[in-house]
C-alpha positions as CSV (number, residue, x, y, z in Angstrom):
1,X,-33.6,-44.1,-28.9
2,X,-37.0,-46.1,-29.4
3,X,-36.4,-47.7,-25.9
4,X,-35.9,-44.3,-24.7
5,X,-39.5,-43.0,-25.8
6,X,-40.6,-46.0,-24.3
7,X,-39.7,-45.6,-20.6
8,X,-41.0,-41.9,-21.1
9,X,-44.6,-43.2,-21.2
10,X,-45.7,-42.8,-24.4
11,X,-49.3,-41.5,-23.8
12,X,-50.9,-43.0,-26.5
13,X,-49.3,-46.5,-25.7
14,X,-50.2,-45.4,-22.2
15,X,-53.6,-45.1,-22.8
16,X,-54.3,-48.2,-25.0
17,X,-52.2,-50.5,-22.0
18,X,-55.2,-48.8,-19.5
19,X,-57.8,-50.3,-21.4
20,X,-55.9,-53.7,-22.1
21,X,-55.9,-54.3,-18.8
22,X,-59.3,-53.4,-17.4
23,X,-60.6,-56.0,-20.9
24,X,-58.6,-58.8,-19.4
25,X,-60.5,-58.1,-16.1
26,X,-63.8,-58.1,-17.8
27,X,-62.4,-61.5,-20.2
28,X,-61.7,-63.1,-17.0
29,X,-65.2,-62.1,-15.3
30,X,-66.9,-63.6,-18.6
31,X,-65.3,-66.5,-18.7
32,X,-65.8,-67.7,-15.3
33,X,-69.5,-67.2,-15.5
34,X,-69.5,-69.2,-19.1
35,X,-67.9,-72.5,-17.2
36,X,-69.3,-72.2,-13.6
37,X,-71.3,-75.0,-12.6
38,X,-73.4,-73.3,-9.6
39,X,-76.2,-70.7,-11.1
40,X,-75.3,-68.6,-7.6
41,X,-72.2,-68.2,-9.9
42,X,-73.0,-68.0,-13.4
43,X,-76.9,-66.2,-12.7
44,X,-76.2,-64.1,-9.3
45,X,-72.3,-63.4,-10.2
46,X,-71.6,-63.7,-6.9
47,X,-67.5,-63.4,-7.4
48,X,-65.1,-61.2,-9.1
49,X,-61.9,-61.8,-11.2
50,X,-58.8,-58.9,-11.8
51,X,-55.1,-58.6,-11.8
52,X,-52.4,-57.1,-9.4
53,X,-48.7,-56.4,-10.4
54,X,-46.3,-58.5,-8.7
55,X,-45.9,-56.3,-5.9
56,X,-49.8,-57.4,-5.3
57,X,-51.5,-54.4,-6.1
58,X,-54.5,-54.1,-7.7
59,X,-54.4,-53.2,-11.6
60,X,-57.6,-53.8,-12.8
61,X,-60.6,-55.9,-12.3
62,X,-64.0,-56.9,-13.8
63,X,-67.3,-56.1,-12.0
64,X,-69.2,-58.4,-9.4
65,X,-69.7,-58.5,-6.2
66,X,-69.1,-54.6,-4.4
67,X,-66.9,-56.2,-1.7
68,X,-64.8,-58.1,-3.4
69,X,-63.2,-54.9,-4.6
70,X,-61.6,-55.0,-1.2
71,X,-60.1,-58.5,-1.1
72,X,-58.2,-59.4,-4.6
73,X,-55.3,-57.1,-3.9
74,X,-54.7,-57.9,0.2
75,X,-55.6,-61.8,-0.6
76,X,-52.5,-62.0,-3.1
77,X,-50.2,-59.9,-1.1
78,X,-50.9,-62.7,1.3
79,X,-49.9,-65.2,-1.0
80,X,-46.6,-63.4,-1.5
81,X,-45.8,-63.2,2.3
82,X,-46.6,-66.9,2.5
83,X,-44.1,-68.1,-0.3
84,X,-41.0,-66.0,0.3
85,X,-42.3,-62.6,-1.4
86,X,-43.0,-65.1,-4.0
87,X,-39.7,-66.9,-4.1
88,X,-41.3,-69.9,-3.3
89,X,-43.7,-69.8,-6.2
90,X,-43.1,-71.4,-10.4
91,X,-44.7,-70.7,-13.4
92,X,-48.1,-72.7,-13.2
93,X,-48.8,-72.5,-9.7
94,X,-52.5,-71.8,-8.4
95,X,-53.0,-71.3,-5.1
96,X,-55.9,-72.1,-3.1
97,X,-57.4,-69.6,0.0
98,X,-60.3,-69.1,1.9
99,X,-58.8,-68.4,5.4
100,X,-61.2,-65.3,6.6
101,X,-58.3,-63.7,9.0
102,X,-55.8,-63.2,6.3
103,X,-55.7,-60.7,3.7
104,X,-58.6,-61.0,1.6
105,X,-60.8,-63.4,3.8
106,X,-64.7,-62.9,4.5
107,X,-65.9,-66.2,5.0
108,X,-65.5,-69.6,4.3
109,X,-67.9,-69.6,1.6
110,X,-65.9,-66.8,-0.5
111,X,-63.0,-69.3,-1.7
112,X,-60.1,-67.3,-3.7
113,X,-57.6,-68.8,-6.0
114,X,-54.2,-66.5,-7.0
115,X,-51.8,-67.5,-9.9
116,X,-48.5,-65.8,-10.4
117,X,-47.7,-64.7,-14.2
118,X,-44.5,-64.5,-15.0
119,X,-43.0,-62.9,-18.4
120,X,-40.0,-64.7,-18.9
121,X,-38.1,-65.5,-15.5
122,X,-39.4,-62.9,-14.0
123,X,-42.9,-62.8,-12.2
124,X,-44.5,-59.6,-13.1
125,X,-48.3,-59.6,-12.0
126,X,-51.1,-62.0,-10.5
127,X,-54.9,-63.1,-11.6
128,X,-56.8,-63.6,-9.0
129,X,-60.7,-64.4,-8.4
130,X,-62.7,-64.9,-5.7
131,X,-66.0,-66.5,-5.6
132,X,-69.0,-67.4,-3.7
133,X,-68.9,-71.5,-3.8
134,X,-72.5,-72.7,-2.6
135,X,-71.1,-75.2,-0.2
136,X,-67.9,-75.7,1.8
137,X,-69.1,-78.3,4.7
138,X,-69.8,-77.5,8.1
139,X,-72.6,-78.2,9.8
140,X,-75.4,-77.0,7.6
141,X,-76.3,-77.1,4.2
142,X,-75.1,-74.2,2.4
143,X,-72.8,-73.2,5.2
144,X,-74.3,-70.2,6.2
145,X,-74.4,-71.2,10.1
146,X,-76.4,-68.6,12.1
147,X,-75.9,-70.4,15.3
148,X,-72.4,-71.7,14.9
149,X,-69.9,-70.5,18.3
150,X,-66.8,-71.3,16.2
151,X,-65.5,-71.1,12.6
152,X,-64.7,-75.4,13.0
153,X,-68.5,-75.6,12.5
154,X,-68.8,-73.3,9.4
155,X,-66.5,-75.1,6.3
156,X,-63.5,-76.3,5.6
157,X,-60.5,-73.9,5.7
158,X,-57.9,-73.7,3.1
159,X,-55.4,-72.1,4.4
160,X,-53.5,-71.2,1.2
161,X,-51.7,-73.6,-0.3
162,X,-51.0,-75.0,-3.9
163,X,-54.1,-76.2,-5.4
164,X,-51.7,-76.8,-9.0
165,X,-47.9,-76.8,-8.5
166,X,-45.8,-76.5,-11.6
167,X,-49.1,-76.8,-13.6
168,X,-49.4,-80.2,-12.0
169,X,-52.7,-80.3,-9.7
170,X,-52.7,-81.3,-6.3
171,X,-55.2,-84.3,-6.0
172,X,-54.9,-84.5,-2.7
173,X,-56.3,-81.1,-2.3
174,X,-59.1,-81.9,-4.5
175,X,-59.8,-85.3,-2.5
176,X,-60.2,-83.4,0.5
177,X,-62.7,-80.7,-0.8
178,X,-64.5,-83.5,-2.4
179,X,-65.0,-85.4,0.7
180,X,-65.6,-82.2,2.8
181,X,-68.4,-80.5,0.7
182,X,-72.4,-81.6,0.3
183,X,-71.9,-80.7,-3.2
184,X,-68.8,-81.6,-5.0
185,X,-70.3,-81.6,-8.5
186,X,-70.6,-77.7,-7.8
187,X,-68.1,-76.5,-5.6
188,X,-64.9,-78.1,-7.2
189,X,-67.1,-77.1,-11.1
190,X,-66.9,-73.8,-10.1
191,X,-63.1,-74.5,-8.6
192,X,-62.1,-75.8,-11.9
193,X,-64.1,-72.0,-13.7
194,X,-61.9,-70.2,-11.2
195,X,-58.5,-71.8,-12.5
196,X,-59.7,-71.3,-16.2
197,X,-60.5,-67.7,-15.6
198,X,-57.1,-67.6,-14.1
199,X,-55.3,-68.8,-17.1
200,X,-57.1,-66.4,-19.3
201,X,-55.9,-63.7,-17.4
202,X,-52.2,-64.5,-18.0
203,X,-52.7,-65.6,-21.3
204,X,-53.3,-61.8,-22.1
205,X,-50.9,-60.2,-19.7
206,X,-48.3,-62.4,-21.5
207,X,-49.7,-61.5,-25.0
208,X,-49.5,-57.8,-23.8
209,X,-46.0,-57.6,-22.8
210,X,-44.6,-59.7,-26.1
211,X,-47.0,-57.0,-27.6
212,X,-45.8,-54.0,-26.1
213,X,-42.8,-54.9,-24.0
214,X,-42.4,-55.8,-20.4
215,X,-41.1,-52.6,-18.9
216,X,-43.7,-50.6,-21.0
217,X,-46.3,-52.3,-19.3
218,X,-44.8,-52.6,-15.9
219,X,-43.7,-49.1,-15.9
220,X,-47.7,-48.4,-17.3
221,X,-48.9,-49.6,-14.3
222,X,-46.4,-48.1,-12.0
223,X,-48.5,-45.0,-13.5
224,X,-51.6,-45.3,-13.2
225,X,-51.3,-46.4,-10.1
226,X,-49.7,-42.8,-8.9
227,X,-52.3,-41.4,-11.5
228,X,-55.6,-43.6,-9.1
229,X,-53.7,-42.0,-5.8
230,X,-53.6,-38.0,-7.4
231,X,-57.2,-38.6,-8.3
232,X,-58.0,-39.8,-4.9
233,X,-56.7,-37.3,-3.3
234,X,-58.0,-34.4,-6.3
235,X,-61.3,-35.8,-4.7
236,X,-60.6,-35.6,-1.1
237,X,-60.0,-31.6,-1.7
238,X,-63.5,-30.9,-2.5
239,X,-64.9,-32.9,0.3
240,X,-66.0,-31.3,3.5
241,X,-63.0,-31.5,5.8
242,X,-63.4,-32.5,9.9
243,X,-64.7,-35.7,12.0
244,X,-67.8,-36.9,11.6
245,X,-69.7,-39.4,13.9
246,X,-72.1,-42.2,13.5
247,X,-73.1,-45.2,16.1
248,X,-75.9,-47.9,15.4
249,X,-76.4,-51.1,16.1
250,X,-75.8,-54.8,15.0
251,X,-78.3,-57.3,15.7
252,X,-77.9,-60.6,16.6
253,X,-78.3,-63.7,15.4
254,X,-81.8,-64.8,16.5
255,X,-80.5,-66.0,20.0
256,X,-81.6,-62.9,22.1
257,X,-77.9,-61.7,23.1
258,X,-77.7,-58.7,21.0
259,X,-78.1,-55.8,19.3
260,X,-74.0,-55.0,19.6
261,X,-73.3,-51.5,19.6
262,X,-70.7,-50.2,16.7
263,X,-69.2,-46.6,16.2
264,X,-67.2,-44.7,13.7
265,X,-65.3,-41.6,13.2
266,X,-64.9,-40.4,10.0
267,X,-61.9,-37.7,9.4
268,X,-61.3,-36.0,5.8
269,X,-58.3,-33.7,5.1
270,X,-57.0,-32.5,2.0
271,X,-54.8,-36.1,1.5
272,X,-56.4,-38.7,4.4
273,X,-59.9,-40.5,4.7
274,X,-59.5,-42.2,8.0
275,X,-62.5,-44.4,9.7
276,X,-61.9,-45.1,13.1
277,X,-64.2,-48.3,14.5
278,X,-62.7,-48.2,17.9
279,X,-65.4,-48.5,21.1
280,X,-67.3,-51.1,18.7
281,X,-68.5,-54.1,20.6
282,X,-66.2,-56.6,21.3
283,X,-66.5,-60.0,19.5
284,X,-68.8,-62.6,20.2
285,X,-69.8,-66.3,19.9
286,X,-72.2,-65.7,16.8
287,X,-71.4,-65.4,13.7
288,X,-72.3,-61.8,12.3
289,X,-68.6,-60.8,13.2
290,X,-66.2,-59.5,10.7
291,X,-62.4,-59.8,10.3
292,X,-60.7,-57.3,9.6
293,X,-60.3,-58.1,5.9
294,X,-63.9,-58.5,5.5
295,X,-64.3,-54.8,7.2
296,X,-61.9,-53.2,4.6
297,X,-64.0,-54.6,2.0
298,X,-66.5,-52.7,2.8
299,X,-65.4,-50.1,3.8
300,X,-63.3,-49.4,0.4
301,X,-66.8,-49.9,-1.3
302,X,-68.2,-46.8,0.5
303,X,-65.2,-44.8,0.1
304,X,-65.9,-45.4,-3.7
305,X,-69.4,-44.3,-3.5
306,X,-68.1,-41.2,-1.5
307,X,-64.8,-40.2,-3.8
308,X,-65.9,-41.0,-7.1
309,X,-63.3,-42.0,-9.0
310,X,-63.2,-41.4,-12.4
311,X,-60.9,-43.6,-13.8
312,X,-60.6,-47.4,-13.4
313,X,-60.1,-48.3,-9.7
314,X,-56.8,-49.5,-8.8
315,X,-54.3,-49.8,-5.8
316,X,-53.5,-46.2,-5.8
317,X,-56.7,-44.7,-5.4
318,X,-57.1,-46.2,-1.9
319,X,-53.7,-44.7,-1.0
320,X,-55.6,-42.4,0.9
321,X,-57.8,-44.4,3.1
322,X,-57.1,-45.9,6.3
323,X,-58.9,-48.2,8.7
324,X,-58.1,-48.1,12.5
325,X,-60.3,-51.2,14.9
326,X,-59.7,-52.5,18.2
327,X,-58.2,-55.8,17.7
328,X,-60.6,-58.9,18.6
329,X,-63.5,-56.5,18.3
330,X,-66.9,-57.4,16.5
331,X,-66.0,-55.7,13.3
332,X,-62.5,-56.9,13.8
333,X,-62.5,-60.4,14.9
334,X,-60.0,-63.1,15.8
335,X,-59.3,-66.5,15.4
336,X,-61.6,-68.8,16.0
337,X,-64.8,-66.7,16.4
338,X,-67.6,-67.5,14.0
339,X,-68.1,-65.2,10.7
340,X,-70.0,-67.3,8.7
341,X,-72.7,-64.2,8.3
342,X,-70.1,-61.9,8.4
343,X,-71.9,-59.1,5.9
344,X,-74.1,-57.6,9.1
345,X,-70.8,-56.6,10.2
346,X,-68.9,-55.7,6.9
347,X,-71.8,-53.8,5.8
348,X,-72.8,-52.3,9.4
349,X,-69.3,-50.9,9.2
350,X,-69.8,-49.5,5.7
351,X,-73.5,-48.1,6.8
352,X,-72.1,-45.8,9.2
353,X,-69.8,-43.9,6.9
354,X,-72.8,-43.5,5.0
355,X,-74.6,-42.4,7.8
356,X,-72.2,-40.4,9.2
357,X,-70.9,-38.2,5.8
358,X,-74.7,-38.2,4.2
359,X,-75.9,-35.0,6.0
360,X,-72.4,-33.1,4.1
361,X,-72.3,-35.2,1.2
362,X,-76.3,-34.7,0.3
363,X,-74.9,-35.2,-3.6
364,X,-73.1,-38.4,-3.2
365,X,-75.1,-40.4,-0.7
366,X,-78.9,-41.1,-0.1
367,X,-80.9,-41.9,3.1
368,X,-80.2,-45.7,4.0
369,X,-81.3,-48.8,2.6
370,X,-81.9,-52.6,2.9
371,X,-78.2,-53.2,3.9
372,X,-78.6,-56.7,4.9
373,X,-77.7,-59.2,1.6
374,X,-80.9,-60.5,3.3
375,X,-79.5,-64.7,2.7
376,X,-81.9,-67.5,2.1
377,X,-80.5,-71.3,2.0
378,X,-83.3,-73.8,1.4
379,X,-82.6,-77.8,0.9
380,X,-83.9,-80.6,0.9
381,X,-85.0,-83.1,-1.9
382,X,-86.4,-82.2,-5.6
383,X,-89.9,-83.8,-5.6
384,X,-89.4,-85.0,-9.4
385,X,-85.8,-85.8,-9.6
386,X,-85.4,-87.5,-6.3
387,X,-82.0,-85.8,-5.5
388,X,-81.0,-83.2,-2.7
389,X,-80.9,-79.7,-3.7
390,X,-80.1,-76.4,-2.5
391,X,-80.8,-73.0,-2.7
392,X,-78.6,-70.4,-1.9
393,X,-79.2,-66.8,-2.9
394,X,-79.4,-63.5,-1.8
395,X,-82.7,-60.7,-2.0
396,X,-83.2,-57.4,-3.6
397,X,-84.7,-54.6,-1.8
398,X,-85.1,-50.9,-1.7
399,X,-82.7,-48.4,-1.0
400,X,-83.1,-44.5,0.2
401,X,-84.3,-41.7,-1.3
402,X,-81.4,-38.5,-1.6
403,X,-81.5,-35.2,-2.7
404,X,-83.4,-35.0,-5.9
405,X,-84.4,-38.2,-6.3
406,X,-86.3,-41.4,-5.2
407,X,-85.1,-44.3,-3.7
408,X,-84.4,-47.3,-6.1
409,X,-87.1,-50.2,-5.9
410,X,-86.0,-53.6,-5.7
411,X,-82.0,-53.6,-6.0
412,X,-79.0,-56.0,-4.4
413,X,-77.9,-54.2,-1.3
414,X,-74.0,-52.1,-1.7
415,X,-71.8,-55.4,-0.5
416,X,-73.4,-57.4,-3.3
417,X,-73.4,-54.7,-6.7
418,X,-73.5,-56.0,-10.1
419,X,-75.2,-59.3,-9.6
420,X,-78.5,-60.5,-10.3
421,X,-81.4,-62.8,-9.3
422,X,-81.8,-66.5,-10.2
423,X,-84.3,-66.4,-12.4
424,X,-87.7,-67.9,-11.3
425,X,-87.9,-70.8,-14.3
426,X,-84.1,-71.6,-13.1
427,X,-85.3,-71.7,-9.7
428,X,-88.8,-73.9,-9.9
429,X,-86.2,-76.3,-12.3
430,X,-83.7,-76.7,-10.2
431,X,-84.9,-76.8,-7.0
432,X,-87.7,-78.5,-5.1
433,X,-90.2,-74.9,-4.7
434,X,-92.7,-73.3,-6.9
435,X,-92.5,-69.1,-6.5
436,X,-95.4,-67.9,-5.5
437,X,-94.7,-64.3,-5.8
438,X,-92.2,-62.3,-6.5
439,X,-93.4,-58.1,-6.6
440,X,-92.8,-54.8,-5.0
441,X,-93.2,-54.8,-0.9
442,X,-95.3,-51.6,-1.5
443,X,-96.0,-50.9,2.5
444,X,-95.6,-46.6,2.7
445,X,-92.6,-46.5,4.5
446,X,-89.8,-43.8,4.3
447,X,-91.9,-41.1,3.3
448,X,-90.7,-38.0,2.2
449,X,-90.3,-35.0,-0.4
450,X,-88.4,-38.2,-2.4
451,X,-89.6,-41.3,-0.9
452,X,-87.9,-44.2,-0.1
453,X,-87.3,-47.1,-2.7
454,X,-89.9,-50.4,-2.1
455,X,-88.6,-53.9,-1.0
456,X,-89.9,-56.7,-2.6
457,X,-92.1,-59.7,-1.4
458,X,-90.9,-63.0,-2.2
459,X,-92.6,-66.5,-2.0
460,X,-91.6,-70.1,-1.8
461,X,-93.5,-72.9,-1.9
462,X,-92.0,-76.1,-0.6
463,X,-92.8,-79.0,-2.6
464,X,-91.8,-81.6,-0.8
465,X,-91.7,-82.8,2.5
466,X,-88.4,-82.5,4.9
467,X,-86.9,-79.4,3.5
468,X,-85.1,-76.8,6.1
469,X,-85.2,-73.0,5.9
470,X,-82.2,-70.7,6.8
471,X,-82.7,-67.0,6.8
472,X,-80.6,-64.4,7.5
473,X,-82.4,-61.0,7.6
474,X,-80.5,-58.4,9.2
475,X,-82.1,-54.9,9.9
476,X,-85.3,-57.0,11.1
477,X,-85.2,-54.2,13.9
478,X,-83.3,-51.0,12.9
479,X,-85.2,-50.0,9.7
480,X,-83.1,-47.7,7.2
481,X,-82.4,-44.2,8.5
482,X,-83.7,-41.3,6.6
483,X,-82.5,-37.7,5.6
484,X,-83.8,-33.8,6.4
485,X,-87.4,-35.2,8.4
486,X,-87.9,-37.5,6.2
487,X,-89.8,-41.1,7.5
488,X,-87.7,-43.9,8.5
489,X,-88.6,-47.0,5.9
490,X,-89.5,-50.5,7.0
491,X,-87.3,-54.0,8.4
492,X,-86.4,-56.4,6.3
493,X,-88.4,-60.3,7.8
494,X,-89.8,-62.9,7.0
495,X,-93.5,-65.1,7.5
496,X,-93.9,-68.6,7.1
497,X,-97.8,-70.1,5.9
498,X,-98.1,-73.0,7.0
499,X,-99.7,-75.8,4.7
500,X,-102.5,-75.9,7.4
501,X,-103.1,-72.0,7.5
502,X,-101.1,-71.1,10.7
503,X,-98.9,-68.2,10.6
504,X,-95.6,-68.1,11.8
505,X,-93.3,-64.7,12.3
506,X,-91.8,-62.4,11.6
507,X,-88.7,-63.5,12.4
508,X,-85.1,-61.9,10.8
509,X,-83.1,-64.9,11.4
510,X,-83.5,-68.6,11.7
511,X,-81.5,-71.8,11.2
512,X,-83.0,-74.9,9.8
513,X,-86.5,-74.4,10.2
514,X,-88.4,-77.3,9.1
515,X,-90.9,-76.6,5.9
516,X,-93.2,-79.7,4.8
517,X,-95.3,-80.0,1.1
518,X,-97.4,-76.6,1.0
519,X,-95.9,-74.1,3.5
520,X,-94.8,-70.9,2.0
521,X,-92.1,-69.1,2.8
522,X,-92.9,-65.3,2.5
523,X,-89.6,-63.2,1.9
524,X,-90.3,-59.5,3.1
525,X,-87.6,-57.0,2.2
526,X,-87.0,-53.5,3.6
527,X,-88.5,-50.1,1.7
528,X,-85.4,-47.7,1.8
529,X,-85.2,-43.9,4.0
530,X,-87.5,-40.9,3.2
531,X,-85.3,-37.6,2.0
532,X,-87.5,-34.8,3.0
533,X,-90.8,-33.5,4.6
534,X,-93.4,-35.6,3.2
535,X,-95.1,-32.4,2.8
536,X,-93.3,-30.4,0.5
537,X,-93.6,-33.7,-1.8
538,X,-95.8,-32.4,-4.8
539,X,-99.4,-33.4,-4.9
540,X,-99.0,-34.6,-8.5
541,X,-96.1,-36.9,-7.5
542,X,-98.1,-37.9,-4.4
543,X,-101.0,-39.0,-7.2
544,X,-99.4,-41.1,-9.0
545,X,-97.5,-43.1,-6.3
546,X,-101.4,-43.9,-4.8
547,X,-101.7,-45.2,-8.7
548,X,-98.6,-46.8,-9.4
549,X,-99.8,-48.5,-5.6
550,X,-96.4,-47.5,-4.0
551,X,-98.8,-45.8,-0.9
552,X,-102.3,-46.3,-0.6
553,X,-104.9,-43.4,-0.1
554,X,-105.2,-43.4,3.1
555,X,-101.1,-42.9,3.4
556,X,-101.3,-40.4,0.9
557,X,-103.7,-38.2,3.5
558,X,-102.0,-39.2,6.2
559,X,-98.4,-38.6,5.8
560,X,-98.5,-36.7,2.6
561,X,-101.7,-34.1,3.2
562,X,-103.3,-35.2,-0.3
563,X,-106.8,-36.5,-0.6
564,X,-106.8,-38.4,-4.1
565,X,-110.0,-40.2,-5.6
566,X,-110.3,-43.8,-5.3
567,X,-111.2,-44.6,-9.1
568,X,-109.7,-41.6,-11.5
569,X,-106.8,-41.3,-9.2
570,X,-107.1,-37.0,-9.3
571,X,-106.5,-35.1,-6.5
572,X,-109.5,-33.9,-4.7
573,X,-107.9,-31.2,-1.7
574,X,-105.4,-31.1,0.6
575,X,-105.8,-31.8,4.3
576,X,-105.8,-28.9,6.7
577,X,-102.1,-29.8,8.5
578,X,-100.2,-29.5,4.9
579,X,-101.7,-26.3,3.8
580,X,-100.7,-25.2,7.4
């Protein structure tokens, strides 16, 4: 009889298994950031850590990085096709993947490791993580290779295959890493995190079933994962049904060859969300294509944005979404085209469906933002410690203003989420610059009734000689889109000062570029869309932005129709057009 109540789903039980497992996501998050050995890890949290049931399904995971919402779930599904639907997998096996054209691959930088739990003989769910290591190999330092033609040039590829086996590690694996990467110290110290975070996570999931029995928990899952697809599609009925369009454009990667066109249609009925990239630009020889993988990333973090779920996200509440691409096209790339910088892409994909459902969906979604993860990789040697080092991090900038409100100032763009800056002491310890500056990029874009968020300025200071600058600045033509006449905001690019005063730029992307002792790298990022006629903005609000110094007098008159005094900051008329 008590195993009876059992299978029925006892709601209490039901509810307390729920919050078990989204804990061990958030245990497994921590614990990889506690014993990571790269601060693009433990400071930026540039990964993400959850559990699937053994069919591969996504159960629960802990924040991070936007994307890798996307990737745990088809990266361990993977893993089961590989080894027999898991037949060909034991108790203490890890597995090691990075391979972007598979289920769960981005780019060679975003390394994955999967372990099968197993309750008993039987294999009942999977902890998986994902991070961001700061090297793989290739040809440049940080492997971030804007000008690679091929993926050979960007890292080395681990195709999936048993990092531990039986518990026992593979030291031949960890030979080859260790010979491949600029930075082994790092990338196989963050390796090792990954495969403690793992063990945590079936350290719990074992605890949980001696604690509440196996088929309680299995068959908990089982419902919340119908429970995620009813809410989905709950959702879906009080969205705006029909197709919607967007098109924009992808630049390139500094070469001259682009921008690359890419399209979308987004249909909504009462039980589908379908995004349909077909007509998008073929794939090319640079590396800001996307696999497929990488797209669905993406474009699962918008449909978030858009459906709102309001329970923990799992497997079932993308149920409802479908992805349809032309095969070998630039947000849908083949083997062996470069993807290296595969977020313009990714995110591009994601941006449209933004663009596209905005206009109906003025409650969900804002004008757009910085988009680009805006990269900067910077090595060389440390002036006082006489060793190479290397910075690789992404940049905050503004995003759009939306109905009601103003744009955020100084934020990650959506593919990167809940992570954070490296802190400026880290950064002038660790590496060989001084930070010159780091503010708001207050320039008076995206005006509007609610005005767009500001970007930020960023500066560098190389302090020693020899030291080589890769940036990767997308939307350093397209600025963000705005909402109901409200102003476009401003690119994202960036201005080298020379140690001898000459000024070079703006440039959005470059590879290598040679700083010496003294030059200054000066890191511009976009200010997000205007929502709005500038006009009907309220004179008070327009005030206070002239003192807070988001726009300067002379923008407050000119876009805004407000005269405001230079010293007490009050407003002193209004100019003839905005009383019109």
């Amino acid at each position: 009889m008590e195993q009876k109540t059992v299978t029925k789903m006892d709601p209490f039980s039901l509810e307390i298994i729920k919050d078990s497992l989204k804990a061990i996501g958030d245990e497994m998050f921590y614990a990889l950031a506690r014993t990571s050995m790269s601060p693009i890890i433990y400071e930026v949290l540039d990964y993400a850590c959850g559990l699937t049931d053994g069919k591969g399904r996504l159960v629960s995971q802990g924040n991070g990085v936007t994307s890798f919402i996307g990737m745990l779930s088809p990266m361990v599904q993977h893993v089961l096709e590989k080894f027999d639907n898991g037949k060909k997998l034991s108790p203490g096996d890890i597995i090691i993947i990075n391979d972007p054209y598979v289920g769960g691959g981005s780019h060679l930088s975003d390394v994955g490791l999967v372990m099968p739990i197993y309750y008993g003989d039987e294999l009942v769910a999977f902890s998986a993580n994902k991070g961001h290591w700061t090297e793989v190999g290739g040809k440049d330092p940080g492997s971030f290779t804007s000008d690679a033609n091929e993926i050979y040039q960007e890292g080395l590829q681990l195709p999936g295959v048993k990092l531990f086996d039986k518990g026992i590690v593979n030291e031949a694996v960890v030979e080859i890493i260790k010979t491949n990467v600029r930075f082994p110290d790092l990338s196989l110290g963050d390796m090792w995190a990954q495969a403690a975070a793992l063990r945590t996570g079936e350290r719990r999931f074992q605890e949980l079933c001696e604690k509440y029995g196996k088929d309680m928990v299995l068959a908990s899952v089982d419902h919340l994962m119908e429970q995620g697809t009813q809410l989905a599609k709950k959702e879906l009925q009080q969205l705006p049904k029909g197709a919607y369009h967007a098109e924009g454009y992808m630049e390139d990667n500094g070469n001259g060859e682009g921008p690359y066109l890419i399209k979308v249609e987004v249909t909504i009925t009462d039980d589908q969300f379908i995004c349909d990239f077909r007509g998008s630009h073929p794939q090319v020889q640079t590396p800001v294509n996307c696999s497929y993988y990488a797209l669905l990333a993406g474009v699962r973090a918008i449909y978030l944005a858009v459906i709102k779920p309001t329970q923990n996200v799992n497997e079932g509440v993308f149920q409802p979404l479908t992805i349809i691409t032309d095969e070998g096209s630039i947000v849908s790339a083949k083997r062996p085209a470069p993807v290296s910088i595969n977020w313009e892409a990714r995110l591009g994909g994601a941006d449209l469906i933004w663009k596209a459902l905005a206009p109906v969906l003025p409650d969900r979604l804002t004008a757009g933002h910085l988009l680009s993860i805006a990269s900067v990789v910077v090595n060389g040697i440390h002036p006082d410690l006489n060793e190479p080092f290397l910075i690789v991090e992404p940049s905050v900038g503004g995003w759009g203003a939306g109905q009601g409100q103003d744009g955020q100032r100084g934020q990650f763009c959506m593919g990167d989420g809940e992570t954070y800056n490296v802190p400026i002491e880290v950064a002038e310890t660790r590496y060989g610059v001084m930070v010159d500056e780091y503010g708001l990029h207050c320039d008076g874009a995206g005006a509007g009734e609610y005005i767009g968020g500001s970007g930020v300025i960023r500066s560098y200071r190389a302090m020693s000689d020899n030291q080589k600058l890769s940036v990767i600045f997308g939307r350093h033509h397209f600025a963000p889109w705005s909402l109901q006449g409200g102003e476009e905001g401003s690119p994202n690019y960036v201005l080298v000062e020379k140690a001898n005063g000459q000024l070079d730029g703006p440039f959005g992307v470059r590879a290598r570029y040679p700083l010496h002792k003294g030059d200054v790298v000066k890191l511009y990022t976009a200010t997000g869309g205007g929502y709005g006629n500038p006009f009907d903005r309220p004179a008070e609000k327009v005030a206070r932005d002239v003192k807070n110094g988001y726009i300067s007098l002379g923008q407050a008159e000119e876009k805004f129709g407000v005269k405001v005094d230079a010293k007490t900051f009050e407003i002193v008329g209004l100019t003839e057009q905005r009383e019109g």
